[in-house]
Structures are given as structure tokens and as C-alpha cells.
N, C-alpha and C positions, 0 to 999 in steps of 0.2 A: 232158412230156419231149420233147427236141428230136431229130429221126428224126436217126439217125447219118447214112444218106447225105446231109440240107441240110450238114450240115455238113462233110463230105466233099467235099462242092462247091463250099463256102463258101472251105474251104483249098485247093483246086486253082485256083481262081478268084487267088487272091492269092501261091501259089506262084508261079503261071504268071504275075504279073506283079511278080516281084521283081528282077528285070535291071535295071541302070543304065546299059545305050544311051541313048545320046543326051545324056549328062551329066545326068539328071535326077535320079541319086540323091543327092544331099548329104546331108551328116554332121546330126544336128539341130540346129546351131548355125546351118544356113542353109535357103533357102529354096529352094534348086535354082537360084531364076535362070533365066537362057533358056541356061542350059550348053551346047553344041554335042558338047562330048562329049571323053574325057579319055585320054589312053596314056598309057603311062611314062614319065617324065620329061618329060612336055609334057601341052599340052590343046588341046583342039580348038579354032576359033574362037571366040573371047567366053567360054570357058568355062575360062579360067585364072584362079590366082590371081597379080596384079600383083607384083612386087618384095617380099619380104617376106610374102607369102601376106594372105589376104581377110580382111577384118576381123570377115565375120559380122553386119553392117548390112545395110541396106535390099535394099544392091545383093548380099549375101551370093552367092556363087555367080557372079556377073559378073565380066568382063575386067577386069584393071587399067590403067593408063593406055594402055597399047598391046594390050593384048586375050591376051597372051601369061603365060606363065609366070616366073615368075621364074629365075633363073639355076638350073637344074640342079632346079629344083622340081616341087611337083606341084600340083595345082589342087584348091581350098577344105574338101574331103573327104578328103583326102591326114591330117588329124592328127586322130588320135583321141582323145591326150590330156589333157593338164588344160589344155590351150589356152582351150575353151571358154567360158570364166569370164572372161577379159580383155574383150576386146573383141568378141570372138566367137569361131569355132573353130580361126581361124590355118590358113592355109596351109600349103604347104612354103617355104620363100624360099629366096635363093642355100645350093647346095649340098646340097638338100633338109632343110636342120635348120626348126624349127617358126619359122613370120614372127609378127605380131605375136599375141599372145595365145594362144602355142601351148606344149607342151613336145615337146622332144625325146624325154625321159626318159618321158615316159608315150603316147605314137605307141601302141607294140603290143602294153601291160599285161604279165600275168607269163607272161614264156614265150612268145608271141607273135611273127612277123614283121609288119613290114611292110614294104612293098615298092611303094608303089602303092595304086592304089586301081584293082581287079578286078569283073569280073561275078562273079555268083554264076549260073552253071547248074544246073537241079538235074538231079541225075542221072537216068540214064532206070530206076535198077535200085531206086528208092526205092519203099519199098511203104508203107501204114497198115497195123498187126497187127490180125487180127482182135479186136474190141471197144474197140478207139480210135481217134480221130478228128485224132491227129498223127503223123507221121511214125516209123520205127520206130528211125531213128538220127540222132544228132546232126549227123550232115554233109549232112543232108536240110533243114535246118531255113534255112539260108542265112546263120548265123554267119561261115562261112568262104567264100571266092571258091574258094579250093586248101585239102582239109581235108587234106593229109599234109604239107603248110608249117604250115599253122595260118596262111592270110594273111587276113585280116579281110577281108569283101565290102566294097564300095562302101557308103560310108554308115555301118558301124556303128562306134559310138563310144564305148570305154573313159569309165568316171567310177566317181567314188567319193561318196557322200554325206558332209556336213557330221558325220555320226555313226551309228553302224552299231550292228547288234545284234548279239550278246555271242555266239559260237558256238562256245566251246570254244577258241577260239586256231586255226580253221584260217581259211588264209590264203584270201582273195576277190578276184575281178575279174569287175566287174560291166560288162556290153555293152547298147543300146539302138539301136535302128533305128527312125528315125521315117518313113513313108510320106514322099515330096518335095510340098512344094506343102500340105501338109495342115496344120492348126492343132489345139493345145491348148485345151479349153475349162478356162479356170480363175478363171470369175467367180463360183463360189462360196466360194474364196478357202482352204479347207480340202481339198475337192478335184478333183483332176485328172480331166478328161473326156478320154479319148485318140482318137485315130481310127483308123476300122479299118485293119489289116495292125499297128497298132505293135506291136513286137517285145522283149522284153526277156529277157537272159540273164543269171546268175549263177552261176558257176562255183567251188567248195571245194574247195580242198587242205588234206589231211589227214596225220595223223602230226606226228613230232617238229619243232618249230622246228627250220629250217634244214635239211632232208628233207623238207622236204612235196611229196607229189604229188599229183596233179590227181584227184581222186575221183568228182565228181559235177557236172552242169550243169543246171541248173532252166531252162524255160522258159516262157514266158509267150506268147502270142499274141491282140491283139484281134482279131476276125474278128465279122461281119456280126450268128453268133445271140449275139454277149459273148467271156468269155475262156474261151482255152482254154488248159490247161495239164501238162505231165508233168516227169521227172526223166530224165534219161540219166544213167547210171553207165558212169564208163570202166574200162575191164580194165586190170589194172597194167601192163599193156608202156607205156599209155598212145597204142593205138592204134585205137582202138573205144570209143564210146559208146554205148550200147544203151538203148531208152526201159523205163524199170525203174516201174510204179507204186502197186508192193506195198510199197516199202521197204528197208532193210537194216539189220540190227542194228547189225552193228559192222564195218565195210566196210575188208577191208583189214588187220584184227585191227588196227586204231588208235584203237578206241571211237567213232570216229564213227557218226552214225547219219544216215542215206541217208531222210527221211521219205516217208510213200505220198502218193499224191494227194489223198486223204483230209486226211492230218492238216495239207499246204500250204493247205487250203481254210482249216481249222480257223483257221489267222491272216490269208489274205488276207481273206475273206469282212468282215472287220473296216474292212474301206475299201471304200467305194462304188463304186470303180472298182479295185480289187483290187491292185495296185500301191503296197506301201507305204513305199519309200524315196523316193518324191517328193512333196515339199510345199514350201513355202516356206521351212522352215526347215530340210529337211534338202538343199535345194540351195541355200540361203542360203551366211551367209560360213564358209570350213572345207570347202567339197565342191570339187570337181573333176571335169575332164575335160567334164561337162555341170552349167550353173547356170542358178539360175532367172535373174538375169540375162543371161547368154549366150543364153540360150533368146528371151527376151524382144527384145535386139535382134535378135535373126535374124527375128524376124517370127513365132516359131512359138508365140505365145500369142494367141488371143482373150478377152475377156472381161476383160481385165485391170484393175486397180484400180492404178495406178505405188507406193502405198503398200503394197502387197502384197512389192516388193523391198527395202523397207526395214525388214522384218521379223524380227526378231533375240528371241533367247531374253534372256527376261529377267533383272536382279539381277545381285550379285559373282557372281566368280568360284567361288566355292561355291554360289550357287542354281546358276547357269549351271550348271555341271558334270551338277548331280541331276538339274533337270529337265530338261536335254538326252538326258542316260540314260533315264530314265524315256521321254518323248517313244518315243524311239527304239524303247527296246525293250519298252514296255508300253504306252505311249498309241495309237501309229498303228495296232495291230493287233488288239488285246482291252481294253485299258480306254479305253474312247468309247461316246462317244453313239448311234454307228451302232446299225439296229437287231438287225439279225444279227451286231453284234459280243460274240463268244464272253463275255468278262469283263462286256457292257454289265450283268445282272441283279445286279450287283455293288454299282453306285453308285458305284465307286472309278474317277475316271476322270481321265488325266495325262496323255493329248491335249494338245498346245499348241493351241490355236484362233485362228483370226482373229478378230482383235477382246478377246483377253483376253490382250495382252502388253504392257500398259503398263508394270507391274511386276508381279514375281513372288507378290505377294498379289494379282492377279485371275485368277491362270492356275488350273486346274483341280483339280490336286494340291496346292494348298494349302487348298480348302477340303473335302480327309479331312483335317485334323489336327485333331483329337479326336473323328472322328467313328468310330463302332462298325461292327466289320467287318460287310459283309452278312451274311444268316444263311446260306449257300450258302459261305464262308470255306474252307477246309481248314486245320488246324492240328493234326493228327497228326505226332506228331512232335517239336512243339515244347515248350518251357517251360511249365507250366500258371500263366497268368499272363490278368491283364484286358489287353485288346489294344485299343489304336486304330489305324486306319489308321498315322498319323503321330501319334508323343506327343511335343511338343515339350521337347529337351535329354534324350530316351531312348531312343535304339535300342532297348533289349531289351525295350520293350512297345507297338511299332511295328511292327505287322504284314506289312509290306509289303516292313521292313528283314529281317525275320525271315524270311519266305519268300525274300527273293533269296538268302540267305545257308545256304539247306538243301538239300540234294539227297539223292534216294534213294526218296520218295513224291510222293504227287501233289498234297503242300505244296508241293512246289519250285517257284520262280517265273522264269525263264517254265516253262513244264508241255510245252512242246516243243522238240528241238533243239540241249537240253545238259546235258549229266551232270557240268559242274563248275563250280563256283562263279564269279563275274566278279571278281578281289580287286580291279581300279580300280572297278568299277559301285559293287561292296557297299561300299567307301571314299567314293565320293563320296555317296551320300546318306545314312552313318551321318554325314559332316560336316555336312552340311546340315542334317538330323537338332539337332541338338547345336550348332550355330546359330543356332536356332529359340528367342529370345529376347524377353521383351516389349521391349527396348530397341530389338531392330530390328524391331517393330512384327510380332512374333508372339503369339498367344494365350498364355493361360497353363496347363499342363499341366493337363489333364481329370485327375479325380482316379483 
């Protein structure tokens, strides 16, 4: 067990150095650069972004032709956007809108300002509650530079993945903060090695489409002894976040459900660095704000295989769909190889992997199709019927199809996180399903 205070020290250590004086903080699409340092509407010497804002290359974080900003702009950390994925994280350019490889539209996600790019001080009245080892509220954590604007600090950068997991329909905005100067280890190609301080948030709005308000904030923290991690749930004024890591039923009387820290382990624990919306293919083509190419040129990969960005989910438009579903929300977190991953004693596993995406007959999930569910299955609940994993041209003795498609017991598939069915998930892989013919080169149904 790791004594609470190392670790106490560990985050005081990396609190105390989360300030972006000097210009050294950039967005993760760059590299910091030798930035001089950055104000409103300008940047210090060399540490502008040129005409049209920084491309997120070599020189990422460097002066442009003249060393100065662009007309009325801000310097390389300035968009937080879905910039990132062009050519790198885009600047501000004339008039502060996003320069190249930038959006406008996505600068300061849902609900958000932006304004600049701000220190983050932490305040002096933040405490750790007894029996944990993160801060005890959300404005401690250094999301925000000003947590009653909601102005994003220095550095941290809205994105969205290529494909997201299925959450009941409430809405997300998802934040990352890369240490400056620091690299990604990601030559083992499936996954991400992060460096200490990297920061990741996730934020749920909950309730009715088109009323939804801000609920809950997950956060993640690498730090020296691994990660660390809790939940903030905001009060409905929408004015406080408070570190919650017991849970909440029904938060808000919207059915949402607020999970403990406990049951967050239960799916990250399933990737080796705990972090499971980044990989290759969920910052591949279809994600934003941060990609694995944008990332790539800014300098913030080592290890890199260049074959690794050209990595794409395999088959039509109907494998695509399934398996990118599956990926998403059953491969990267419980059905894998990992060894602490929750689903691994299963043998059903829909992981994309490097190295088995030539086509959609070497990827993982294709070969349960006719294979018999582990003996650890749950199927209470359902139709008393013989099951295979995948029975090709039948959903109803497709186990897999059958559990996405139930809720209510601990058949339900995923088993955390959601109390109602996905009707696009369970459609795309009942097609898939029913697709699954010997003409396009699938088995023939197990009897």
C-alpha cells in the first residue's frame, strides 16, 4: 500500500508546478518551444504565434516570421479546439478566430470561456479531505485559470474521440493537460505511456436533451506513485464541485448515475495505463480537438512506428460501425487481453489491436463468431436459447447482441454506467450480425 502522505507530496510537488510563466505551458499539440511568455492579446518575445497562429510543427510554440502575434491574436495555446488534427493546434490569427488547423467553434467546449490563455494559481484555501490524496474541489485541480468564468488554464485542451462510449445520452466535454517539454511513450502501439503531471478531465451533463446540466467531473491524474483518481459532482446552481467518491444513484432525480471510485477502477484498470479513450484509433480519423496525428507532429510522441497514424478500423461501412462500437465501448476497457482487465476470464475480446487491422476477419471480435460463451456468461434474463458469442445472420442467439440490448440485471452489457439501452450501438452490430455471410467471407452458422 502506498503511505498517503508520498503521495501527498507527490501532488503538492506537481500542483506547485502547474503555472505557465515563462510561456512554457502549451496546449498538447506543441512542444512549449523556448516561449518567452504570453498576455492577452499578444505574446512575449518568440513566443507568439505568426499570422494565422502556429502550425504545431517542429517549431510548435515558436515566433512566426516576426516573433509577434498575429493581428489581434493569441499565442499557440490560445485554441483548444478541434484545431488540433490539422496541422497542429492552430493559433489565434487576425482578430483572434482559430489560424490554421484551428476551430473557432470548439476554442471553449460546452459552456465554457475563452479569453486567453491564463495561469492557473491554486488557491491558498484548498485542502485534501481526510482519507484522500486529491484535492477536495474541482477549482483546485487546475482545469480552470478563473473557476467562476470557467476560463480554461494555460494548456488545457477540449477534444473529442473518434467514438465514445454509450452513456445514457448525456452530454460530454472532455479536457487534457500535457506536462510542456514531455513526451508520449507509444511504441507499444496499443498503448499510451503518459508522463507524470498528465492530467485528464471529463465532464457529464445530465437530464433531458436540450436541458442538460453539468453533473459531474471525473478526473484523472498521473503522478510519480501511477494514477490517481476521483469524481467532483456539482450542485445544481452549478457553482461548486465537490470531490464525491462514494457515488450517486440518481443525481439530480435524472437517473443518472455519478459512479464511486471503485467502480471507475472496475473499467480503467482494463488499459495498462488507465486512460481509455486514447489509442490510435480512437484519436484516428473522426476525433477532434487532440489527434493522434496532431500530437505526432507537435513532437509529443516517442516511440513512434509512422504506420501507427495510418491506422483505421477495418471493412464496409457496416463492419466499421460494429466494430468501432464494440472497440469503444467493450474492447478498450473489459474485453482485452490485459491482465486485470475485468471481462479478460471471458475470452471474448473486441479490442482493436495493432497489427490485426488488415481487414475485419483478423480483428478480435471476429473470431467469437461461433464460439460458446465463457462459462462466467451472465444470461438471466434472457431467451433460453444456445448462445454463441456471434452467430452468424442471427442476432437472437448472439450473446453479445442480446446483452447490449437488456437492462435491468447484471446481464446488461456494459454492467456500468447505463440504465438504457444504446438503439444506434444495438443497430449497428444487429447489421453486422446479419451481414455475416459466407459470400463475404464469414463462417457458416454454428449449429
Amino acid at each position: 500500500m502506498i503511505e498517503r502522505s508520498r503521495i501527498i507530496a507527490s501532488l503538492s510537488l506537481l500542483l506547485g508546478s502547474f503555472g505557465c510563466d515563462g510561456g512554457s505551458d502549451s496546449a498538447p499539440g506543441n512542444d512549449g518551444g523556448s516561449a518567452a511568455g504570453v498576455s492577452s492579446g499578444g505574446a512575449g518575445a518568440g513566443g507568439g504565434a505568426g499570422a494565422g497562429g502556429s502550425t504545431g510543427g517542429t517549431s510548435a510554440g515558436s515566433a512566426g516570421a516576426a516573433g509577434n502575434a498575429g493581428s489581434g491574436g493569441v499565442a499557440a495555446a490560445g485554441a483548444a479546439g478541434a484545431g488540433m488534427g490539422g496541422t497542429g493546434l492552430g493559433g489565434a490569427g487576425a482578430g483572434g478566430l482559430a489560424g490554421s488547423g484551428g476551430s473557432a467553434a470548439g476554442m471553449a467546449g460546452a459552456g465554457h470561456s475563452w479569453d486567453g490563455c491564463e495561469e492557473f494559481a491554486l488557491p491558498p484555501d484548498c485542502t485534501i479531505p481526510d482519507g484522500a490524496v486529491l484535492p477536495g474541489e474541482l477549482r483546485c485541480t487546475g482545469l480552470y485559470s478563473n473557476f467562476q468564468s470557467r476560463t480554461l488554464r494555460c494548456g488545457v485542451t477540449a477534444y473529442e474521440p473518434a467514438h465514445e462510449l454509450w452513456a445514457d445520452g448525456a452530454g460530454k466535454q472532455r479536457y487534457v493537460w500535457l506536462p510542456p517539454g514531455q513526451t508520449i511513450d507509444v511504441s507499444s502501439g496499443n498503448d499510451f505511456d503518459y508522463p507524470v503531471g498528465t492530467r485528464f478531465w471529463k465532464e457529464f451533463y445530465v437530464g433531458p436533451e436540450g436541458s442538460q446540466t453539468l453533473g459531474e467531473t471525473r478526473y484523472l491524474l498521473r503522478a510519480d506513485v501511477g494514477w490517481l483518481y476521483t469524481v467532483y459532482v456539482w450542485d445544481q446552481a452549478g457553482t461548486t464541485a465537490t470531490q464525491n467518491n462514494e457515488g450517486v444513484e440518481d443525481l439530480f432525480a435524472t437517473g443518472h448515475t455519478v459512479p464511486s471510485r471503485e467502480q471507475c477502477k472496475t473499467c480503467h484498470m482494463g488499459r495498462t495505463n488507465f486512460i481509455l479513450g486514447w489509442d490510435f484509433i480512437m484519436l484516428g480519423e473522426g476525433a477532434t480537438g487532440v489527434t493522434a496525428r496532431g500530437l505526432a507532429e507537435a513532437g509529443r510522441f516517442r516511440g513512434l512506428d509512422p504506420a501507427f497514424l495510418e491506422l483505421s478500423v477495418p471493412g464496409d461501412e457496416v463492419e466499421q460501425k460494429a466494430l468501432a462500437y464494440l472497440h469503444a465501448n467493450c474492447g478498450v476497457s473489459c474485453h482485452n487481453t490485459t491482465v486485470d482487465a475485468t471481462a479478460n476470464p471471458s475470452g471474448l475480446y473486441l479490442r482493436l489491436e495493432v497489427g490485426s487491422l488488415d481487414s475485419p476477419h483478423s480483428t478480435n471480435a471476429v473470431n467469437a463468431i461461433n464460439q460458446l460463451p465463457g462459462p462466467n456468461a451472465k444470461l438471466g434474463g434472457l431467451p433460453e436459447v444456445m448462445y454463441y458469442d456471434f452467430r452468424p445472420g442471427d442476432p437472437a442467439r448472439s450473446l453479445v447482441f442480446a446483452r447490449m440490448s437488456h437492462r435491468g440485471s447484471d446481464t446488461a452489457m456494459p454492467p456500468l454506467g447505463t440504465h438504457d439501452v444504446d438503439p444506434a450501438g444495438v443497430a449497428a452490430v444487429e447489421a453486422w450480425i446479419e451481414s455475416m455471410t459466407e459470400a463475404r467471407g464469414y463462417p457458416a452458422p454454428a449449429p
